[in-house]
PyMOL commands that place a pseudoatom at each C-alpha (Angstrom):
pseudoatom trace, name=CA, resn=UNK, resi=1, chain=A, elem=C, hetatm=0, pos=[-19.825, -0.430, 2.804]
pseudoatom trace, name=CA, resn=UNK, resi=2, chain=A, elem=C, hetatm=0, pos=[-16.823, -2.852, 3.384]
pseudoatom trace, name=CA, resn=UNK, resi=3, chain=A, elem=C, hetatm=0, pos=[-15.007, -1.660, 6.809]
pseudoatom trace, name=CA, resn=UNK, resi=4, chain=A, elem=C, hetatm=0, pos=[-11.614, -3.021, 5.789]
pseudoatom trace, name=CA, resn=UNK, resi=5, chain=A, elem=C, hetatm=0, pos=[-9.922, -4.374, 2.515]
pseudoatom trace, name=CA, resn=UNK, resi=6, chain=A, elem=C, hetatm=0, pos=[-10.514, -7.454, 1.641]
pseudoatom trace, name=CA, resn=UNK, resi=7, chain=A, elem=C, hetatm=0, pos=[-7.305, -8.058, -0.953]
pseudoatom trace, name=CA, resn=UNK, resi=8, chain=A, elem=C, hetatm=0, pos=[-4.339, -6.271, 0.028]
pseudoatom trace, name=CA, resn=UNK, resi=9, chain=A, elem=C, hetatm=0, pos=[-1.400, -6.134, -2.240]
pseudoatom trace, name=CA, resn=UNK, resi=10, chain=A, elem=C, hetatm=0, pos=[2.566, -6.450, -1.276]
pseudoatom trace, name=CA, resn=UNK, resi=11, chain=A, elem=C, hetatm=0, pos=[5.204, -4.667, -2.874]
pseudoatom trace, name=CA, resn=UNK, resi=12, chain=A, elem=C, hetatm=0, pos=[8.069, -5.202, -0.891]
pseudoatom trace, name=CA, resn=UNK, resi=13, chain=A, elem=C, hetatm=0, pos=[11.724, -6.670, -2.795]
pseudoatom trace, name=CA, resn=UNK, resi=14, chain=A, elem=C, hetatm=0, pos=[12.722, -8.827, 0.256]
pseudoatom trace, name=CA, resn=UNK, resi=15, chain=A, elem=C, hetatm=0, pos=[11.225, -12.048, 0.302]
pseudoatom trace, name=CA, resn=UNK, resi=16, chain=A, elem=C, hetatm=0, pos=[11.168, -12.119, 3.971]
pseudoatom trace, name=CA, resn=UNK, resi=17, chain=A, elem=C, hetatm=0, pos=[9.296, -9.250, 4.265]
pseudoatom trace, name=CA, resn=UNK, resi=18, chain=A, elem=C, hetatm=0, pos=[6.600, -10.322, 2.027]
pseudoatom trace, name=CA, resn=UNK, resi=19, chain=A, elem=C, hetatm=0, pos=[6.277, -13.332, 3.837]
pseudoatom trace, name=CA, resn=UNK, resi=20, chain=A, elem=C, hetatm=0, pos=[6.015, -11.325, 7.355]
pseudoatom trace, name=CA, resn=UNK, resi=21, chain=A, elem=C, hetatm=0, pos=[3.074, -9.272, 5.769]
pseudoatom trace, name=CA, resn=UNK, resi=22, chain=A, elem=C, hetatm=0, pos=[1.514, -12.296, 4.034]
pseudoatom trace, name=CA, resn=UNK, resi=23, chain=A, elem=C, hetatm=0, pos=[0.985, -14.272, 7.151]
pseudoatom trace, name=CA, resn=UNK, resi=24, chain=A, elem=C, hetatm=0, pos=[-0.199, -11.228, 9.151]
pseudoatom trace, name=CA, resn=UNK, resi=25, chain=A, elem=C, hetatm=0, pos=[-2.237, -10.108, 6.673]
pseudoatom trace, name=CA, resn=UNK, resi=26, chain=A, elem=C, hetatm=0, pos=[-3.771, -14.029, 6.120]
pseudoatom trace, name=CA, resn=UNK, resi=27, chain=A, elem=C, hetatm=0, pos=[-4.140, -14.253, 10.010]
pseudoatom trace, name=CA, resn=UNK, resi=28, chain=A, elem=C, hetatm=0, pos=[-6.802, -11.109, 9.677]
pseudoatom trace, name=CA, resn=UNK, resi=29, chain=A, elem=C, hetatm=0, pos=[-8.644, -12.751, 6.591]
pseudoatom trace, name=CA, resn=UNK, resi=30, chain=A, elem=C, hetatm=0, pos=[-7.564, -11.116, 4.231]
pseudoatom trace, name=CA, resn=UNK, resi=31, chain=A, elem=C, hetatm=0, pos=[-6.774, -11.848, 0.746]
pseudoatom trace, name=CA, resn=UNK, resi=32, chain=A, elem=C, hetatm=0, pos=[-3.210, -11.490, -0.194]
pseudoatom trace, name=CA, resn=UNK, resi=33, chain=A, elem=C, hetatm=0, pos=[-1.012, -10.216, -3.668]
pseudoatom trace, name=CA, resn=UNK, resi=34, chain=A, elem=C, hetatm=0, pos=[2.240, -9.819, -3.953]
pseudoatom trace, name=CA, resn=UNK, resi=35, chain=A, elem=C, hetatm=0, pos=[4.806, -8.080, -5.873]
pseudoatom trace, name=CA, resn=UNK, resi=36, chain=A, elem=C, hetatm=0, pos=[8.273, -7.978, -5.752]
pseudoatom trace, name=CA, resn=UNK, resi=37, chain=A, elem=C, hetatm=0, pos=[9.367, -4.149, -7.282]
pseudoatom trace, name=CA, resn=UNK, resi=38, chain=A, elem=C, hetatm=0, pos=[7.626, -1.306, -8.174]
pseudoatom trace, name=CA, resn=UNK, resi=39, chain=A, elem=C, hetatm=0, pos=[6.709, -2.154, -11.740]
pseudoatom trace, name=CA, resn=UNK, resi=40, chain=A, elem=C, hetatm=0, pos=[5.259, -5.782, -10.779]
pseudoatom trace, name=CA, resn=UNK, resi=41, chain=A, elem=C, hetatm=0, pos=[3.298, -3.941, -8.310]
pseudoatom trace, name=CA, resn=UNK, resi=42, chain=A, elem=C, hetatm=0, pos=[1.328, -1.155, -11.156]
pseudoatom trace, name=CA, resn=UNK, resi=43, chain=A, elem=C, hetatm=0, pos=[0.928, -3.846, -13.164]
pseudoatom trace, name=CA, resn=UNK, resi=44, chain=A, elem=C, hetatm=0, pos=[-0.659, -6.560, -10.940]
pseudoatom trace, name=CA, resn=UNK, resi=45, chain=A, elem=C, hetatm=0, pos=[-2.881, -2.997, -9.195]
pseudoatom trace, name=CA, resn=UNK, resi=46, chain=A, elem=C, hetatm=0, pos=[-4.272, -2.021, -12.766]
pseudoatom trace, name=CA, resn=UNK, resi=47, chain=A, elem=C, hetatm=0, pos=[-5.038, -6.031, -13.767]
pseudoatom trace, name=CA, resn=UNK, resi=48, chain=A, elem=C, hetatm=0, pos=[-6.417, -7.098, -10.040]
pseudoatom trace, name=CA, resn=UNK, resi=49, chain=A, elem=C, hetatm=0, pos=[-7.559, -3.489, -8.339]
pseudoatom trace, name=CA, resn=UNK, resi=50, chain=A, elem=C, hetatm=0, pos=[-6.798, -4.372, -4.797]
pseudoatom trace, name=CA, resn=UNK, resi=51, chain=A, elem=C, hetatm=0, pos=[-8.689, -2.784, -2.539]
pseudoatom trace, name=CA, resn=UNK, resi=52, chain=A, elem=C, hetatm=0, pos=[-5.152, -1.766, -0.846]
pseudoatom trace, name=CA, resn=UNK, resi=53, chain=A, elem=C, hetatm=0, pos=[-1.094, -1.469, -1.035]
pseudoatom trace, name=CA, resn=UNK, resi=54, chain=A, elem=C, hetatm=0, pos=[1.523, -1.554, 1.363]
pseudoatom trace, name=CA, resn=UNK, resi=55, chain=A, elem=C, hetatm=0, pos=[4.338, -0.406, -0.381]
pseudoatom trace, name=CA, resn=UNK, resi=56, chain=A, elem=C, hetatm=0, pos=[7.975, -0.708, -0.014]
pseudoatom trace, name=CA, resn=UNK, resi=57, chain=A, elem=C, hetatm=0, pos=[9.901, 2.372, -0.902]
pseudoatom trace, name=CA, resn=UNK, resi=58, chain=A, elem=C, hetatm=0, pos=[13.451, 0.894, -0.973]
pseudoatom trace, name=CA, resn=UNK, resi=59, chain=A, elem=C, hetatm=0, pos=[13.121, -1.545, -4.232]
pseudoatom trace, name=CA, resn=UNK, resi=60, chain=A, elem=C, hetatm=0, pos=[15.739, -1.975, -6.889]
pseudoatom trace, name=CA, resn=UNK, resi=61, chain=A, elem=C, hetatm=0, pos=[13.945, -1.092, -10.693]
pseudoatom trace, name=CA, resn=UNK, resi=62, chain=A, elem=C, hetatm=0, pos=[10.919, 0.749, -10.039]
pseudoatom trace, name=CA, resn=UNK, resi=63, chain=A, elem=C, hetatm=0, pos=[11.137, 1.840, -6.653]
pseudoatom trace, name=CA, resn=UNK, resi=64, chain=A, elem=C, hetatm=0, pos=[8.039, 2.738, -4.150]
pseudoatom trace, name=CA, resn=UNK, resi=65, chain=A, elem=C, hetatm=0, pos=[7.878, 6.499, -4.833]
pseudoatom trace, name=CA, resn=UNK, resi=66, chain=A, elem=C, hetatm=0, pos=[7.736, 6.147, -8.680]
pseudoatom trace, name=CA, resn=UNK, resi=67, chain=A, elem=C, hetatm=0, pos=[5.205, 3.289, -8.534]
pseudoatom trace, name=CA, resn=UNK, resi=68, chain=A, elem=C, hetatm=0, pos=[3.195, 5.390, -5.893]
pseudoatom trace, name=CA, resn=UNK, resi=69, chain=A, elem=C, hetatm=0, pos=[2.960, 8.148, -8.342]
pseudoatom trace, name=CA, resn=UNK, resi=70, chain=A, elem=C, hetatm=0, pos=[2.162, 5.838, -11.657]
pseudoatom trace, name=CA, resn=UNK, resi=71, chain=A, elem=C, hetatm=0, pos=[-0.501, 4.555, -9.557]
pseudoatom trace, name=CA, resn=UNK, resi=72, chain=A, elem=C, hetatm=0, pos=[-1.749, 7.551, -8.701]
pseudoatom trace, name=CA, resn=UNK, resi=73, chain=A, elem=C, hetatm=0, pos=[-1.732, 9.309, -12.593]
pseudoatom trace, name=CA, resn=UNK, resi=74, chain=A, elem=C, hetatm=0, pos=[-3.422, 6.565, -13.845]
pseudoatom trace, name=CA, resn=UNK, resi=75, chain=A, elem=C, hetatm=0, pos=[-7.607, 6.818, -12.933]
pseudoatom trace, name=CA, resn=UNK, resi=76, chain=A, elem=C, hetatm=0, pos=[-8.000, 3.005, -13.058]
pseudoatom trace, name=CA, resn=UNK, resi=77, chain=A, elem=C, hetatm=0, pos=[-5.621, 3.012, -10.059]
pseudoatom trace, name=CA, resn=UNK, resi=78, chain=A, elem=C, hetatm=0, pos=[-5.941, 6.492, -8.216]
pseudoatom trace, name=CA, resn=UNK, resi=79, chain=A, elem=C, hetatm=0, pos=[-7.970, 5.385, -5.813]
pseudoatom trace, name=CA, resn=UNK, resi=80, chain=A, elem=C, hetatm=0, pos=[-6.400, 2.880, -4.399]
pseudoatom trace, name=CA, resn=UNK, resi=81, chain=A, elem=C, hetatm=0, pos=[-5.437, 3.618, -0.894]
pseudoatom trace, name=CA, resn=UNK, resi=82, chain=A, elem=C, hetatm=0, pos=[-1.037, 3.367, -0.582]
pseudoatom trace, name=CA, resn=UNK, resi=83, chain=A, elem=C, hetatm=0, pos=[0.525, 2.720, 2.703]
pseudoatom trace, name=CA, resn=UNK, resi=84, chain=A, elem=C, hetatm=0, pos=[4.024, 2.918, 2.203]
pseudoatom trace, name=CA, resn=UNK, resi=85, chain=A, elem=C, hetatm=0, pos=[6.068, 0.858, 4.988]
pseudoatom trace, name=CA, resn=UNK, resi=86, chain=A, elem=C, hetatm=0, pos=[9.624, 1.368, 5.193]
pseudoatom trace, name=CA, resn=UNK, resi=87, chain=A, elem=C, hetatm=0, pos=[12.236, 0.871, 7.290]
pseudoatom trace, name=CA, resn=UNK, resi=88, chain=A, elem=C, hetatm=0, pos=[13.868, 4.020, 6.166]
pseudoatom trace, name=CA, resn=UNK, resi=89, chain=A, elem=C, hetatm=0, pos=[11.047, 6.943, 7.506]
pseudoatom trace, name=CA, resn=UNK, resi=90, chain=A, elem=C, hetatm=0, pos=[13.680, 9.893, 7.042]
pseudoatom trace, name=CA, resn=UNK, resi=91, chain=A, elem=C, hetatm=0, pos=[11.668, 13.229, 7.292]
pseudoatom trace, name=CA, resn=UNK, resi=92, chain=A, elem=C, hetatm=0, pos=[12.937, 13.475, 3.168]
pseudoatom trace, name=CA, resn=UNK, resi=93, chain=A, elem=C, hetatm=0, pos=[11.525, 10.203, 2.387]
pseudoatom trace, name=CA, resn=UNK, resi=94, chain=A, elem=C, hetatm=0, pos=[8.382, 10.575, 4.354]
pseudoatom trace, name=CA, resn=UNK, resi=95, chain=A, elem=C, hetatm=0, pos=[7.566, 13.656, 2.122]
pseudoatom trace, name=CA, resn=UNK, resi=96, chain=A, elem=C, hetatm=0, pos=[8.386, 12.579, -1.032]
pseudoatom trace, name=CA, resn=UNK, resi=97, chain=A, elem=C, hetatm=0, pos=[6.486, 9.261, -0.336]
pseudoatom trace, name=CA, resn=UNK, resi=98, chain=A, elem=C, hetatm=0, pos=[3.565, 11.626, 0.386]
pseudoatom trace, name=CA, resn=UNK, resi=99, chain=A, elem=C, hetatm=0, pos=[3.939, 13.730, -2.323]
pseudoatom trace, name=CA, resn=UNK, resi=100, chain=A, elem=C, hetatm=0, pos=[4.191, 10.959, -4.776]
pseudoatom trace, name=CA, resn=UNK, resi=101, chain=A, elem=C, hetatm=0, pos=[1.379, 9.722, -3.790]
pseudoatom trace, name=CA, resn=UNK, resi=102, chain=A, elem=C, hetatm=0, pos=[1.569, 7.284, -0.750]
pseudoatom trace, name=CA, resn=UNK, resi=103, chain=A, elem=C, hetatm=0, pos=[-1.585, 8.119, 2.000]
pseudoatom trace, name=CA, resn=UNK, resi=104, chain=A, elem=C, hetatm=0, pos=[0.028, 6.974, 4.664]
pseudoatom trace, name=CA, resn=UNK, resi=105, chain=A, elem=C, hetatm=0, pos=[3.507, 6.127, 5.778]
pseudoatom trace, name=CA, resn=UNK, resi=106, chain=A, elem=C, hetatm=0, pos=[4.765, 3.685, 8.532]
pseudoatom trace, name=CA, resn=UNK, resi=107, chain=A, elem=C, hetatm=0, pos=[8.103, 2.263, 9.501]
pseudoatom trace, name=CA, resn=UNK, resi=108, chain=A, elem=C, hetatm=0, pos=[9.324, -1.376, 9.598]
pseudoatom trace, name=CA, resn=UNK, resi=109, chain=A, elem=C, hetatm=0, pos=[9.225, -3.245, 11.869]
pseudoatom trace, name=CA, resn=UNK, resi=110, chain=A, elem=C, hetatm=0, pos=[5.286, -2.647, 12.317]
pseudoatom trace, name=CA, resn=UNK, resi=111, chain=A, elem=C, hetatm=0, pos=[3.735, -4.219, 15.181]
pseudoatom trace, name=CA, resn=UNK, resi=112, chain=A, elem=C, hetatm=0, pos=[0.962, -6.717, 13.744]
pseudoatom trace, name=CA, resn=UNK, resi=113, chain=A, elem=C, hetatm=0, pos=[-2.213, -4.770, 15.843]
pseudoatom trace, name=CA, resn=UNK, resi=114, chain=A, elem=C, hetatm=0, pos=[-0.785, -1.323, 14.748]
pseudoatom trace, name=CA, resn=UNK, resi=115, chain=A, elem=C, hetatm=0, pos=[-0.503, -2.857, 10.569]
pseudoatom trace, name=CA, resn=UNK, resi=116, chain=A, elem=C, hetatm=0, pos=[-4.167, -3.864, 10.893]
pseudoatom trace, name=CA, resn=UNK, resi=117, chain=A, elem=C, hetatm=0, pos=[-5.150, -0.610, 12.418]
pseudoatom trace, name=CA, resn=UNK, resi=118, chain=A, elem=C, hetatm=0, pos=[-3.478, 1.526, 9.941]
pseudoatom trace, name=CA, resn=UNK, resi=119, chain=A, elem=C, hetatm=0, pos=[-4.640, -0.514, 7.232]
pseudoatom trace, name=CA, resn=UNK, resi=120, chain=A, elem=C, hetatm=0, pos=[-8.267, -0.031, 8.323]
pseudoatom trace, name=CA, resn=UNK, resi=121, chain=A, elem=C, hetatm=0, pos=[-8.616, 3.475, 9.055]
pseudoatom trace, name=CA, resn=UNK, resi=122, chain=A, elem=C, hetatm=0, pos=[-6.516, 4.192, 5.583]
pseudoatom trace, name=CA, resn=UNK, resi=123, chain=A, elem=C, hetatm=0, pos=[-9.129, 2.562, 3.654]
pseudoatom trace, name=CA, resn=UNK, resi=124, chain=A, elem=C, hetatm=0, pos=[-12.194, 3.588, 5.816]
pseudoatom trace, name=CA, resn=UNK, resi=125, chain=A, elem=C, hetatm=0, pos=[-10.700, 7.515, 5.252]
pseudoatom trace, name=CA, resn=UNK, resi=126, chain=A, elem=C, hetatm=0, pos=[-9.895, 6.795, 1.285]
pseudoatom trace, name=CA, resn=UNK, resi=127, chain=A, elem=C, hetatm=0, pos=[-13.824, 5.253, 1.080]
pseudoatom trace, name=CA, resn=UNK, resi=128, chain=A, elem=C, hetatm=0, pos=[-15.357, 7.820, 3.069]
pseudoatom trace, name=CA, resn=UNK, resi=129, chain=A, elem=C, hetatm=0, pos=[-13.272, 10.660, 1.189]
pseudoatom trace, name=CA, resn=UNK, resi=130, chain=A, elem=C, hetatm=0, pos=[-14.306, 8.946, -2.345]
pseudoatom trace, name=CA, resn=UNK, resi=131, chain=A, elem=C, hetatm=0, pos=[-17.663, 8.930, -1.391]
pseudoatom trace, name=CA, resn=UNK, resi=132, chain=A, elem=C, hetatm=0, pos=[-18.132, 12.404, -0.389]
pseudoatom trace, name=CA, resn=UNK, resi=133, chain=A, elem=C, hetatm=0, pos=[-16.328, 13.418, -3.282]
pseudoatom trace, name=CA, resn=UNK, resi=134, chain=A, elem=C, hetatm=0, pos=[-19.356, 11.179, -5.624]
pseudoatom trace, name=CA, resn=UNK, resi=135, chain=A, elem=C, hetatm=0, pos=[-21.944, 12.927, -3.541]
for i in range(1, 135): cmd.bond("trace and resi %d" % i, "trace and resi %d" % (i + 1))
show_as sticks, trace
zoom trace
């Protein structure tokens, strides 16, 4: 078993944010996707399955909590593990993120050891929790 994604995908609105993650997640070897609202983001999760999303909840359109909970209806895509990152964590927002699906949510800025730690242990828990559950 994998311990970490390999191909993470972006959904984040601001271009500068996107490009923030990219590098950071490049610099640990990872593969990166990107999408720029919610909807871009469901689509490009059911045609490429990342292994992982960090996921804006502030978008224009689609925003993170309805893609989060698309994502999570649909079985092709319900196991992917959601971080949401936001720079808005408001105790409201961090419970509606969770209930609509997100696994985990952090706030923006994210320092770059803390991103790749979260990221791990998100998908090491999501693995470990879908494999027990195939057992």
């Amino acid at each position: 078993m994998r311990r970490q994604p390999a191909t993470v995908l972006i959904a984040d609105d601001d271009p500068d944010s996107r490009a923030i993650l990219r590098e950071l997640l490049l610099f640990q070897g990872r593969a990166v996707l990107e999408a720029v609202d919610g909807l871009e983001c469901v689509m490009m999760a059911v045609l490429r399955a990342p292994d992982l999303i960090v996921l804006d909840l502030l978008m224009p359109g689609m925003d993170g909590w309805q893609a989060a909970a698309v994502l999570k209806a649909d079985p092709g895509t319900s196991d992917i593990p959601i971080l949401a990152l936001t720079a808005d964590v408001a105790p409201a927002h961090r419970d509606r993120a969770l209930l609509a699906g997100c696994d985990f949510v952090a706030s923006k800025p994210i320092e770059p050891r803390q991103l790749a730690h979260e990221i791990d242990a998100l998908y090491i828990r999501t693995r470990a929790r879908i494999h027990a559950g195939a057992a």
